[in-house]
C-alpha positions in Angstrom: 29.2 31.7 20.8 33.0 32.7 21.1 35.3 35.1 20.3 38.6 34.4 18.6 42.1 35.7 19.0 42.0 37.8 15.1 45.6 36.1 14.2 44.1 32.5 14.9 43.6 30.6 11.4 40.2 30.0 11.0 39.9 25.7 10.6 40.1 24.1 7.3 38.0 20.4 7.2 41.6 18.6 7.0 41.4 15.3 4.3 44.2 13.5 2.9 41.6 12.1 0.3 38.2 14.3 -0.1 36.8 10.8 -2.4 34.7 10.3 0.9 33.9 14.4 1.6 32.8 14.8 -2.0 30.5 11.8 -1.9 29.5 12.3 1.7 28.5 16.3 0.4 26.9 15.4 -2.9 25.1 12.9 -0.7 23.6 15.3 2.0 23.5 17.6 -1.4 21.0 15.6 -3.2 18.9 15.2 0.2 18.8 18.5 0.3 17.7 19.5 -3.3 15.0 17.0 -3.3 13.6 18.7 -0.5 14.2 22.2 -2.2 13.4 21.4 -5.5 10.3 19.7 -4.3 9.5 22.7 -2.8 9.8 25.0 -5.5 7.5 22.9 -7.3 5.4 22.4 -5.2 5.1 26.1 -4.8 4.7 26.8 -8.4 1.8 24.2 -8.0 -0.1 25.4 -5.2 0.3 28.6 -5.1 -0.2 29.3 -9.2 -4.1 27.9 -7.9 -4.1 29.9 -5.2 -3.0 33.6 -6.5 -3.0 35.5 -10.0 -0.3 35.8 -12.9 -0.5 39.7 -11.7 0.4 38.9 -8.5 3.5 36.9 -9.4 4.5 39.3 -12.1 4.3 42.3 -9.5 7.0 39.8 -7.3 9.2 39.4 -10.3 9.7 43.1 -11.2 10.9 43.5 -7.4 13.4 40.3 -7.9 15.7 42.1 -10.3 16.2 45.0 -8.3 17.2 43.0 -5.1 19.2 40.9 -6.8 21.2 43.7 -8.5 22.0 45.0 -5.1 22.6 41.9 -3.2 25.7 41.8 -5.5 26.9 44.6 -4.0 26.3 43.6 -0.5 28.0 40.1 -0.9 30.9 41.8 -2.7 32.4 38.3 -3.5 33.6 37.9 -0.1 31.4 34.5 0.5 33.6 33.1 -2.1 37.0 34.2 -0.5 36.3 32.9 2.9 35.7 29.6 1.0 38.6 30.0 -1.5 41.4 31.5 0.8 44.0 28.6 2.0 45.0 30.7 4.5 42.2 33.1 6.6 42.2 34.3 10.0 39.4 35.6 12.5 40.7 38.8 11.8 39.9 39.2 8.2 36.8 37.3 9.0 35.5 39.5 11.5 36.7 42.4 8.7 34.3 40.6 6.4 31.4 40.4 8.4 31.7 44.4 9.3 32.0 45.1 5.9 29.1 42.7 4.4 26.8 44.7 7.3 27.9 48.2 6.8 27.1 47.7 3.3 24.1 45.6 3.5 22.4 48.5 5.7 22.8 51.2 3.5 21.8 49.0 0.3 18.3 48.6 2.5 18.1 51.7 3.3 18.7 53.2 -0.5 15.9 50.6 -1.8 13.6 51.5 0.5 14.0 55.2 -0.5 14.0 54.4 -4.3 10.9 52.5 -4.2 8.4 54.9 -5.2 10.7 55.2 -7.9 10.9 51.8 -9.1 6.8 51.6 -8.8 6.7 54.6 -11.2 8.9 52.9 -13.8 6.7 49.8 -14.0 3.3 52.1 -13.3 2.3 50.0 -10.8 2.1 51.8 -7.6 1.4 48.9 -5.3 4.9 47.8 -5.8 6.2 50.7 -3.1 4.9 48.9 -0.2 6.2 45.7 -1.2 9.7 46.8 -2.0 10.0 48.4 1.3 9.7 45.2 3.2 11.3 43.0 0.8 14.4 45.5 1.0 14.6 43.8 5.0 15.1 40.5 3.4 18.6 42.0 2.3 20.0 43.0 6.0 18.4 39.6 7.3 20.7 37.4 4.8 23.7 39.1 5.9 23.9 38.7 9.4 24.4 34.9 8.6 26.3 35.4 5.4 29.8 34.9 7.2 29.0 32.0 9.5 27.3 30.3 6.4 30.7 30.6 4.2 32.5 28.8 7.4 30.2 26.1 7.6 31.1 25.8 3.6 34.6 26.7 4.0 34.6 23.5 6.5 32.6 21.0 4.6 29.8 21.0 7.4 27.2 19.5 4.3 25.2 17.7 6.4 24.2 20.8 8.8 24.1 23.0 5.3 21.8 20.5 3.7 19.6 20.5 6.8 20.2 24.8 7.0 18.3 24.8 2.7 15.6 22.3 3.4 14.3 23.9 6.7 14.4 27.4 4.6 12.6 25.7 1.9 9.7 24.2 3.9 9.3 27.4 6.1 9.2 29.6 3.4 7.0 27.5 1.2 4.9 27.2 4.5 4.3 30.4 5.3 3.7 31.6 1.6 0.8 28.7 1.4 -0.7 29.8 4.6 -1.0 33.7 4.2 -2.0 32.5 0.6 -5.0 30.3 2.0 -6.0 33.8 4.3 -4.8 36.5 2.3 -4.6 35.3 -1.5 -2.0 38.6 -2.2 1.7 39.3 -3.5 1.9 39.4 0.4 2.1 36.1 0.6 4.8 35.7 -1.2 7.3 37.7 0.5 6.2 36.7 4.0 7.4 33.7 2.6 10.7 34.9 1.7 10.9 37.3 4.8 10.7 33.9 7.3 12.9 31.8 5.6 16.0 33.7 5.4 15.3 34.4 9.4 15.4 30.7 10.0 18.5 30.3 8.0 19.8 33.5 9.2 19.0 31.9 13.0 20.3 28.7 12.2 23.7 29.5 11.1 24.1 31.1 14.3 23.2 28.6 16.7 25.7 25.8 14.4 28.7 28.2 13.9 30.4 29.2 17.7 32.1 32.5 16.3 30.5 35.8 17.2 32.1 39.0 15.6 34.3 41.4 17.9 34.1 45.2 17.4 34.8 46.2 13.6 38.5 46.8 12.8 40.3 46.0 9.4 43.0 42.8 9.7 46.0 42.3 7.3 45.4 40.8 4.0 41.7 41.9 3.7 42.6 44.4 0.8 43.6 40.7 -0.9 40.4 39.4 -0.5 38.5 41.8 -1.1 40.5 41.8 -4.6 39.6 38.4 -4.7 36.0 39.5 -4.6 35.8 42.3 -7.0 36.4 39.5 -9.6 33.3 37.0 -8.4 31.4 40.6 -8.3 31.9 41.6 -11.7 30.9 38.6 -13.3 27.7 38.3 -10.9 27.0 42.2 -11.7 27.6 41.0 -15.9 25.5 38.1 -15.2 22.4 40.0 -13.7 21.9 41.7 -16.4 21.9 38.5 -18.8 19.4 36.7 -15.9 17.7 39.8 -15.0 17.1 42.0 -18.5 14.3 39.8 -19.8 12.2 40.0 -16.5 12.4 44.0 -16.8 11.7 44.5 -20.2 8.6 42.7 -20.2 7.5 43.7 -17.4 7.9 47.3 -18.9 6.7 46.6 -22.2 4.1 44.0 -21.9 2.9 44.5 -18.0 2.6 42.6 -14.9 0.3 39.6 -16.4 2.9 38.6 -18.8 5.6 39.0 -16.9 3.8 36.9 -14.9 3.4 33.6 -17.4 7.2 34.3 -18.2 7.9 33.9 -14.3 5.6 30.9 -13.6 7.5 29.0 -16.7 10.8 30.0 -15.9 10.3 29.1 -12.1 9.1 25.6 -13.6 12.1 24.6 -15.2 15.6 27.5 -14.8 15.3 28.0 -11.4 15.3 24.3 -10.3 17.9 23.4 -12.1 20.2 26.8 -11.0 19.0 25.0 -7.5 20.4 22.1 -8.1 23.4 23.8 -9.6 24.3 26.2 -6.4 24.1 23.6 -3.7 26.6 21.4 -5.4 29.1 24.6 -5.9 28.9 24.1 -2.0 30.4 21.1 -1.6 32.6 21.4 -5.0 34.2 24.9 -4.9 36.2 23.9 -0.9 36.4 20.6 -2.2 38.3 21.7 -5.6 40.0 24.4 -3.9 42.6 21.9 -2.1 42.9 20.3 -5.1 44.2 23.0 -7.0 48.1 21.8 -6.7 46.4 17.9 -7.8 46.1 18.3 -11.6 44.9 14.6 -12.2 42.4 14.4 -8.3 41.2 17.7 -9.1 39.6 16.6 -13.0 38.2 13.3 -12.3 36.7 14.8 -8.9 35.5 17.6 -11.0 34.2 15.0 -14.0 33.0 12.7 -11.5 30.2 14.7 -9.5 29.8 17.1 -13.3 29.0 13.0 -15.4 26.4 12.0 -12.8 25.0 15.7 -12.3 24.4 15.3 -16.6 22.8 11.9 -15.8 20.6 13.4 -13.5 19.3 16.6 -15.0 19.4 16.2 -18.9 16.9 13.7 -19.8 14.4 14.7 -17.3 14.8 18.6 -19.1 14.6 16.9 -22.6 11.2 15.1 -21.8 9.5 18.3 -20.0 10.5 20.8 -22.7 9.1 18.3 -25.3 6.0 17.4 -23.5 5.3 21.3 -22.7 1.9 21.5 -23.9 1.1 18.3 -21.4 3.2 19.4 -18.5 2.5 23.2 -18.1 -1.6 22.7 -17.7 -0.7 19.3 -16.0 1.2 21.1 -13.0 -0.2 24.5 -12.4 -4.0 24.2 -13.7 -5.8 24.7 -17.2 -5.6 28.1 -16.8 -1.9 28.6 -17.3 -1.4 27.0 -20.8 -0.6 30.4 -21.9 2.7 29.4 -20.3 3.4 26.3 -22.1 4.8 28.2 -25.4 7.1 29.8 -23.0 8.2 26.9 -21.0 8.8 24.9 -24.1 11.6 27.9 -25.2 12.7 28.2 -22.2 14.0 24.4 -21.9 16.1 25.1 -25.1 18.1 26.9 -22.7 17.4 24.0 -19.7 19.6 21.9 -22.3 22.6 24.2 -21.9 22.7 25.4 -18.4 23.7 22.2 -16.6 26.0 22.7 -18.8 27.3 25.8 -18.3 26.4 26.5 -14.6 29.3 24.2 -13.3 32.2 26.2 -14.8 32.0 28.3 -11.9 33.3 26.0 -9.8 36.3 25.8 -11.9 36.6 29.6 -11.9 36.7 30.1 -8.3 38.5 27.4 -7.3 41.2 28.1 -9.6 41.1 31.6 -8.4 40.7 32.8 -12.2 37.7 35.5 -10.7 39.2 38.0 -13.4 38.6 36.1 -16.1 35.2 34.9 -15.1 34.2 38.6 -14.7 35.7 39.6 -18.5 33.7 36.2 -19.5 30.3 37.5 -17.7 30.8 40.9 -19.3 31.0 39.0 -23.0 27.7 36.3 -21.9 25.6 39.2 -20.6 26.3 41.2 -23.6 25.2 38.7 -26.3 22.5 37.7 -23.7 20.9 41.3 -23.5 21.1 42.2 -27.3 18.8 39.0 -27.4 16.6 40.6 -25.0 15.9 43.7 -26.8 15.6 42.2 -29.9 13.3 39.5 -28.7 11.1 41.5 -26.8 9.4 43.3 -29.6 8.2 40.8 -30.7 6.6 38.9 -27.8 7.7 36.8 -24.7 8.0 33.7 -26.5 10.3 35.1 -29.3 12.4 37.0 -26.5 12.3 33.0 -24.6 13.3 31.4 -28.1 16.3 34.4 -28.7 17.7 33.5 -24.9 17.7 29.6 -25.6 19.7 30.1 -29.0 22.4 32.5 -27.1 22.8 29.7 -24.3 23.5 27.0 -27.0 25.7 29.5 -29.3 27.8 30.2 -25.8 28.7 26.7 -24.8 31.5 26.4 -27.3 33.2 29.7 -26.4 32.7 29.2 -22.5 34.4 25.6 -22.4 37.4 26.5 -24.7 38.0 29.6 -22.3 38.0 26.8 -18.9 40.4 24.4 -21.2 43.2 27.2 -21.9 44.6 26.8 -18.8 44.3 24.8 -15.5 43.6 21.2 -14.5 40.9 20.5 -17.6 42.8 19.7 -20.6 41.7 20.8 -24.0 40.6 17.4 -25.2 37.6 17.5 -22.6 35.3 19.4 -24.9 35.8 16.8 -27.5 35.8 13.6 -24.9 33.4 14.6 -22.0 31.2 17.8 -23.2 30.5 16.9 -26.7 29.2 13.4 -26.4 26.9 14.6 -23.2 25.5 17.4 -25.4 25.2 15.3 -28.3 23.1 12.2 -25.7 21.1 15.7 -24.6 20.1 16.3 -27.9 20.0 13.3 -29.3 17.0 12.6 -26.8 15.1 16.1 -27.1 14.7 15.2 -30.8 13.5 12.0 -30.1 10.6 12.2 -27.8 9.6 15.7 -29.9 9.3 12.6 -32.9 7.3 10.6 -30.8 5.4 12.6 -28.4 2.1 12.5 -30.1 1.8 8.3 -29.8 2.9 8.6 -26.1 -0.2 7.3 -23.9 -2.6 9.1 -22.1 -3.8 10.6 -19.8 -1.5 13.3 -18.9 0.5 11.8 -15.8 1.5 8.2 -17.9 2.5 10.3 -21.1 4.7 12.3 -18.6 5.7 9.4 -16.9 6.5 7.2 -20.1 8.1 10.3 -21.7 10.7 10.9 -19.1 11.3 7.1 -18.8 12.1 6.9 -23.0 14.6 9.6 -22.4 16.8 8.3 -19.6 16.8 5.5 -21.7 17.8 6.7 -24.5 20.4 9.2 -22.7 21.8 6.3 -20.9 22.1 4.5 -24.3 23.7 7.4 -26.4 26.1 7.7 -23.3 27.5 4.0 -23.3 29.2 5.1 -27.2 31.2 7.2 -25.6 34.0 6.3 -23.1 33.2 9.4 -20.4 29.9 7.9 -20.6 30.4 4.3 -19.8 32.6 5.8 -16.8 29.6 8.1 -16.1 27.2 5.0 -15.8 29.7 2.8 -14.6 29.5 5.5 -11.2 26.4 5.5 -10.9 26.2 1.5 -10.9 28.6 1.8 -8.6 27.0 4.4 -6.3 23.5 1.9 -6.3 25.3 -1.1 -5.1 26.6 1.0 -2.9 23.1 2.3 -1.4 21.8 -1.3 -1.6 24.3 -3.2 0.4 23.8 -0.5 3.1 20.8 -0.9 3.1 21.0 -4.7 3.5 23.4 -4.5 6.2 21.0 -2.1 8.1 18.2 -4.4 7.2 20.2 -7.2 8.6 21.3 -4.8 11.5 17.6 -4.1 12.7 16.9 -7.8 12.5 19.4 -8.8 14.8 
């Protein structure tokens, strides 16, 4: 670990042509989220068997909270280390004073309220729980900076290596004191040791250690900067967060608990998927910003095959709900299935809609990504309340429709200005909506003569639909492109292959 002189630039991964950094980092991203994402599910697998739709709802009314004041804690400054062309140690070490001093009393003021927060939900067990979970916020701090230079500098490989380590540590430890203690407990001693492997991590990669706090020039400017990425996160919360509280307060801690286990199933892997590829797209993008024509097709390229990827497989879930939800976590949470099949309503628009961030940020438009969060979290909480007196699977259904309604809206605001002309929504949004849809409707059609048992109909479901995604793509010119990468990217894999084949032999 080293100290730097604060008017020394802090290094920028230098590329004449990021083709290679954006492959290479999508690479070591996939890698990564197939570790992650097998994690998730295996952990909504093993550990639905192992402890009760109480004990997960109790976890999920403490979520929203410390999400709510993470935001606060962050304060968008993640984003402009990553963003700023120009930083220097100085503002960085300014940053990481800043993202502590805050990040302490935030812990401090949860632990304090949380005899509050387990009077609102009636549910006095919560008070213990919050007060450790509030630790989890300090812990992700103190590697918050070094993280953001290891994404600033395109170091994918070590970040990939950073998210599946947390994954497996914290899936780990949550199985284990699961297996002993069958509690809520085991959930956030999950939590608790993952981020202080990643926290540790980060550490040992990044040689820069923080010198005494002092403000730098130009700090005021990025903390500008991240009053912007704030305000749409704090809009946003309320939009991601709203449902979890209301039912929780209306309907208790048992169904809040199916609502989590079917949103964990399906929303949360795919914002999983969505946040590790802002990492290598956001730097990426970022230098790209005075390239019109590099910065869309880079953009296009990774957003096509990310479509390719995630739609069909979302399509053939939501459809088959009543066969994958007891499939996965066990007879006993078919309850859930209702749920999860509203909820993938909204798995159809969120691939969708989760990459515009990486055109907001990039383009350094934070202002108008915060008035666009305030307009999203709006129409998203009036669907809320209305949904929720009627039941969790009404309120699921009222949040899918918003997501579709708010597609239109969000793309035309990315298309008024910047790189992405307006003819994309017609060209490359609309035909991979249409391919999405165009498959949902077909295997709900034919779901009923798919075979059993449970694991071929699954298996033969999600086959018909990259099928017939792939097919409704090649009408389209953005999708023959789309496939025509990916054909590209396999031959790629398989004469590497060969030549390590051939490699080994010799």
């Amino acid at each position: 670990m080293t100290q730097r002189n604060p008017n020394d630039p802090v290094e920028t991964a230098a590329q004449d042509s990021y083709g290679g950094t954006v492959l290479r980092g999508s690479f070591y991203t996939a890698l990564s989220q197939g570790v992650t994402v097998a994690c998730q599910i295996g952990s909504v697998i093993i550990l639905s068997r192992l402890l009760t739709a109480n004990d997960f709802g109790l976890i999920a009314m403490i979520g929203p909270v410390i999400v709510f004041l993470s935001m606060f804690k962050e304060m968008g400054l993640l984003q402009a280390v990553i963003q700023k062309k120009t930083l220097t140690y100085g503002q960085l070490n300014a940053l990481f004073w800043i993202n502590m001093g805050v990040s302490l009393s935030l812990t401090l003021l949860l632990i304090w309220m949380a005899p509050l927060i387990a009077r609102f939900y009636s549910a006095p067990e919560l008070t213990a729980l919050i007060r450790v979970m509030a630790v989890s916020m300090f812990i992700s701090a103190l590697g918050a900076q070094h993280f953001a230079l290891l994404n600033r500098q395109m170091v994918f490989g070590r970040i990939a290596i950073n998210a599946s380590i947390v994954a497996v540590v914290t899936l780990s430890v949550s199985i284990i004191w699961a297996l002993i203690s069958p509690t809520p407990w085991a959930l956030v001693a999950g939590t608790i040791a993952g981020m202080s492997v990643g926290t540790l991590l980060v550490w040992i990669w990044v040689p820069w250690t923080p010198s005494r706090p002092a403000m730098a020039p130009g700090t005021g400017e990025l903390i500008g900067f991240g009053a912007g990425v704030t305000s749409f996160k704090l809009a946003n919360f309320f939009s991601r967060n709203l449902d979890n509280i209301l039912i929780g307060r209306v309907w208790g801690s048992t169904a809040l608990g199916l609502y989590d286990r079917a949103y964990k199933l399906l929303l949360f892997p795919l914002s999983r998927v969505a946040q590790p590829l802002s990492q290598v797209m956001i730097p990426v993008l970022s230098r790209m910003q005075d390239e019109p024509a590099r910065y869309a097709h880079a953009f296009f390229r990774v957003f096509g095959l990310m479509q390719l990827a995630i739609l069909p497989g979302v399509a053939a879930l939501t459809a088959l709900a009543d066969t994958a939800v007891p499939f996965l976590l066990g007879a006993h949470w078919a309850d859930s299935a209702p749920i999860f099949a509203a909820l993938g309503i909204a798995g159809l628009a969120q691939p969708l809609a989760n990459p515009t961030g990486w055109l907001f940020i990039s383009q350094g438009r934070t202002t108008e990504m915060a008035w666009w969060g305030l307009f999203s979290a709006a129409v998203s909480c009036a669907a809320f309340v209305w949904g929720v007196q009627y039941g969790v699977v009404t309120l699921a259904l009222a949040y899918a429709s918003t997501s579709i309604a708010k597609l239109v809206p969000l793309w035309l605001l990315i298309c008024r200005k910047g790189p992405i002309r307006n003819d994309s929504l017609r060209t490359r949004i609309l035909p991979l909506f249409c391919s999405g849809l165009a498959t949902y409707t077909l295997i709900l059609l034919v779901r009923d003569s798919l075979p059993e048992p449970a694991i071929l109909k699954l298996l033969s479901g999600a086959g018909l639909c990259y099928l017939t995604f792939a097919v409704a793509l090649s009408l389209t010119p953005y999708g023959r492109q789309t496939l025509g990468e990916l054909r590209g990217l396999l031959l790629k894999v398989i004469r590497r292959l060969q030549a390590h084949a051939k490699t080994g032999a010799i």
